[in-house]
DSSP file (Angstrom, degrees, kcal/mol; ACC not computed):
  #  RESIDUE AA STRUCTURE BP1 BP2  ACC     N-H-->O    O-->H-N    N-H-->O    O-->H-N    TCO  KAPPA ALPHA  PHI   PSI    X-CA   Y-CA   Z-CA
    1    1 A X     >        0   0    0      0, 0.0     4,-1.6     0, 0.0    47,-0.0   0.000 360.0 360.0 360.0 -47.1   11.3   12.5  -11.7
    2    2 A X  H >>  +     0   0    0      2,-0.2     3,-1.4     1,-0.2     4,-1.1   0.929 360.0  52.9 -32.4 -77.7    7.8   13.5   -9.8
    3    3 A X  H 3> S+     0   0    0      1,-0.3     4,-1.6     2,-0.2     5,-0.2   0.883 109.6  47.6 -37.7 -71.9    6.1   11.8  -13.0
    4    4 A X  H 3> S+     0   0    0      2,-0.2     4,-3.4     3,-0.2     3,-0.5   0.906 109.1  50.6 -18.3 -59.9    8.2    8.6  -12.5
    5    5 A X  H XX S+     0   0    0     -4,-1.6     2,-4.6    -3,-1.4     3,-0.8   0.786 115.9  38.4 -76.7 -89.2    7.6    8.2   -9.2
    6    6 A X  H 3< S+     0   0    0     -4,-1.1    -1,-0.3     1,-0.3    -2,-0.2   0.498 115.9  60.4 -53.4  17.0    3.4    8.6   -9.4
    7    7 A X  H 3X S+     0   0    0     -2,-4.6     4,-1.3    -4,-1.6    -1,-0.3   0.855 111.2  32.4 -49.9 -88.7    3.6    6.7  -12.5
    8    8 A X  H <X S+     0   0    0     -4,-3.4     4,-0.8    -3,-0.8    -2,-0.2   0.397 120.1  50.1 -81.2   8.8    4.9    4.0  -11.1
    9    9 A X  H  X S+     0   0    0     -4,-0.6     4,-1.8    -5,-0.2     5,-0.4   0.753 112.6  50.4 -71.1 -56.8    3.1    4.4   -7.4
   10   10 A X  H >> S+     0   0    0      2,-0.2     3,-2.4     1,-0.2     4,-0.7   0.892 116.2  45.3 -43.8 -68.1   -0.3    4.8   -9.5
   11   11 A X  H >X S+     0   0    0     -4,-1.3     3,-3.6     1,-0.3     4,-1.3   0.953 112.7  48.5 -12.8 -86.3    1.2    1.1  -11.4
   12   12 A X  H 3X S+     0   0    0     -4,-0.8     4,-1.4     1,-0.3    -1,-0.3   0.669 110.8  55.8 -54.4 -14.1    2.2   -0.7   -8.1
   13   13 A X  H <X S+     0   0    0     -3,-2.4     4,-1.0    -4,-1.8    -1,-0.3   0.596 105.1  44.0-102.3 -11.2   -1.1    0.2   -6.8
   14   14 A X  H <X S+     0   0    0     -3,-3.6     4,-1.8    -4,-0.7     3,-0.4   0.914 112.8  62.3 -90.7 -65.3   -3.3   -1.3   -9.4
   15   15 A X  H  X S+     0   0    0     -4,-1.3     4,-1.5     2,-0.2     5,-0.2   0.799 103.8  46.6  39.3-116.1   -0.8   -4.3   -9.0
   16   16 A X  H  X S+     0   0    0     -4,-1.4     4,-1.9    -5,-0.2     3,-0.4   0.784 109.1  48.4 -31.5 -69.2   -1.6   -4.7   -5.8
   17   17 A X  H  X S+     0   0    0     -4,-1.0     4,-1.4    -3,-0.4     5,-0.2   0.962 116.2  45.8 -28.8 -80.0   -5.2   -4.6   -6.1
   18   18 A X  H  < S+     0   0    0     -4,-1.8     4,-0.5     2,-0.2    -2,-0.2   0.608 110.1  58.5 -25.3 -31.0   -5.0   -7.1   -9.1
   19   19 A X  H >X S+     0   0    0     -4,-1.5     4,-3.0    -3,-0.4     3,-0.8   0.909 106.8  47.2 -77.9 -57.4   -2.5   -9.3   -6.9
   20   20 A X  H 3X S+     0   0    0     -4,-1.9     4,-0.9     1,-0.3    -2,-0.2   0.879 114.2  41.0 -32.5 -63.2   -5.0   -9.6   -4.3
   21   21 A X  H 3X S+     0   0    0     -4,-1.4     4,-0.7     1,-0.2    -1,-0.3   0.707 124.6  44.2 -88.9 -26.1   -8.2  -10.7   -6.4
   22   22 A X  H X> S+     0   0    0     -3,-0.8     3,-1.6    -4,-0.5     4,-0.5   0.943 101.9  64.3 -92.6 -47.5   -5.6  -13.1   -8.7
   23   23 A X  H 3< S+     0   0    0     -4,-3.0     3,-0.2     1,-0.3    -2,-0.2   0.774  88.0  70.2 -64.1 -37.4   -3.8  -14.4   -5.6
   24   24 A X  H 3< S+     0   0    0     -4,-0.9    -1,-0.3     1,-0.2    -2,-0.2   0.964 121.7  17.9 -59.1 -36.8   -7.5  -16.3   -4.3
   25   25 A X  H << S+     0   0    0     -3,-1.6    -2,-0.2    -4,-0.7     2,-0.2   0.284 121.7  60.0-127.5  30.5   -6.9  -18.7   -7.3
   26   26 A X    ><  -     0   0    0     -4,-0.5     3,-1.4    -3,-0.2    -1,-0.1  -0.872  51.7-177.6-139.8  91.9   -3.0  -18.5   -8.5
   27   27 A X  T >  S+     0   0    0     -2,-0.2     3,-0.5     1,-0.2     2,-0.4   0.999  86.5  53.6 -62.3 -49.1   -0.3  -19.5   -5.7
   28   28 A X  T >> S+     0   0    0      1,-0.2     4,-1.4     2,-0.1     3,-0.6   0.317  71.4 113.0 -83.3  35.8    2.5  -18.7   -7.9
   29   29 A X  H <>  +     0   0    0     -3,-1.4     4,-2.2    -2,-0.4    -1,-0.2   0.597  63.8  65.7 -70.9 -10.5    1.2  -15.5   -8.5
   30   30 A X  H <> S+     0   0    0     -3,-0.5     4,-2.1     2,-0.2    -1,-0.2   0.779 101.1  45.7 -70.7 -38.8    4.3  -13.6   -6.6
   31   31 A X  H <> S+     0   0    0     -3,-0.6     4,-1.9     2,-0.2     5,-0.2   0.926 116.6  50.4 -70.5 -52.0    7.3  -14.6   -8.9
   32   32 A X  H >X S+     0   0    0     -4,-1.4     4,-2.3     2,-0.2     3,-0.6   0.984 110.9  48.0 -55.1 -67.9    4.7  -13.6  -12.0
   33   33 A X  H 3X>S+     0   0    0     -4,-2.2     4,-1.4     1,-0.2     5,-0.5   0.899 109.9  53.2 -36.9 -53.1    3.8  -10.1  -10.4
   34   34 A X  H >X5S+     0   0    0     -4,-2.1     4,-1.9     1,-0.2     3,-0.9   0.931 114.0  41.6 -59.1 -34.8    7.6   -9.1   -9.7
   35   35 A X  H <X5S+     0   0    0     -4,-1.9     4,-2.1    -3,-0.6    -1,-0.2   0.890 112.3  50.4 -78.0 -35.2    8.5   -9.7  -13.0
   36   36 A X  H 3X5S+     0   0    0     -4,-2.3     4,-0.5     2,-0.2    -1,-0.3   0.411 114.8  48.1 -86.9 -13.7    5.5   -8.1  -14.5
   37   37 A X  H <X5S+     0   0    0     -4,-1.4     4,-1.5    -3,-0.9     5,-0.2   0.523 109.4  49.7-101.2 -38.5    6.3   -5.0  -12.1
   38   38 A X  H  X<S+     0   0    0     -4,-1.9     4,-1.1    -5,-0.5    -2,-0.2   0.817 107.9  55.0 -81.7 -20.7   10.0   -4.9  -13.1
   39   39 A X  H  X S+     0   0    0     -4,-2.1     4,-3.7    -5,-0.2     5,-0.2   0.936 118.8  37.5 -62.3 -53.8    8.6   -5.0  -17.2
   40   40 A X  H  < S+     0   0    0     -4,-0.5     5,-0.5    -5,-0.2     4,-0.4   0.986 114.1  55.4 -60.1 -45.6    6.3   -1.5  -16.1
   41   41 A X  H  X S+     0   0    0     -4,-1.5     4,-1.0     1,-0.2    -1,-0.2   0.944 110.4  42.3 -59.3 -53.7    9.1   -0.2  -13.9
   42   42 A X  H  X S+     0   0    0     -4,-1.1     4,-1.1    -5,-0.2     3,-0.4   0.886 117.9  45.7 -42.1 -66.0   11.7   -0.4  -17.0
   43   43 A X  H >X S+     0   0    0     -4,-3.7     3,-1.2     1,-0.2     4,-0.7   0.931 110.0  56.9 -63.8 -84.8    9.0    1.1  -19.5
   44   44 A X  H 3> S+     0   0    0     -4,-0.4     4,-1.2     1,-0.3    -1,-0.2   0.759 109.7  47.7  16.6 -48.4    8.3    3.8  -16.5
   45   45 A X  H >X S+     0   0    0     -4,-1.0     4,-1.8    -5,-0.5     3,-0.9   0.988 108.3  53.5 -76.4 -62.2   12.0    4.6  -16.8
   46   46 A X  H << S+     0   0    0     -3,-1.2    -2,-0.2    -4,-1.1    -1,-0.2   0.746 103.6  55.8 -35.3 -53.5   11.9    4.9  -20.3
   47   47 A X  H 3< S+     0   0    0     -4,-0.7    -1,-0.3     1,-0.2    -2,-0.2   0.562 109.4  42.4 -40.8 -31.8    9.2    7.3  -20.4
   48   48 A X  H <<        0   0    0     -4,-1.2    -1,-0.2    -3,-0.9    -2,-0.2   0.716 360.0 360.0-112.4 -20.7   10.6    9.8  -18.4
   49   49 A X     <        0   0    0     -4,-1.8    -2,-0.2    -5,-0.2    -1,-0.2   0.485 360.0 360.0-104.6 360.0   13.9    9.9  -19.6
């Protein structure tokens, strides 16, 4: 479960980082990122179980 979680903290933080630098020249970049965070979270899920 430990693994999961800093998986997917490590994930959401690169993200994040990526969202930022993308976000100066994509407005709909929010809709793209959630989905693209619920694809990693799922494989995330997978992995550990």
């Amino acid at each position: 479960m430990k693994r999961f979680v800093n998986c997917c903290y490590g994930i959401f933080q690169q993200l994040y980082s990526l969202k930022r630098e993308i976000f100066l020249s994509f407005q709909f970049v929010d809709s793209a990122t959630i989905a693209f965070a619920l694809v990693i979270l799922n494989f995330c899920l997978n992995k550990s179980i």
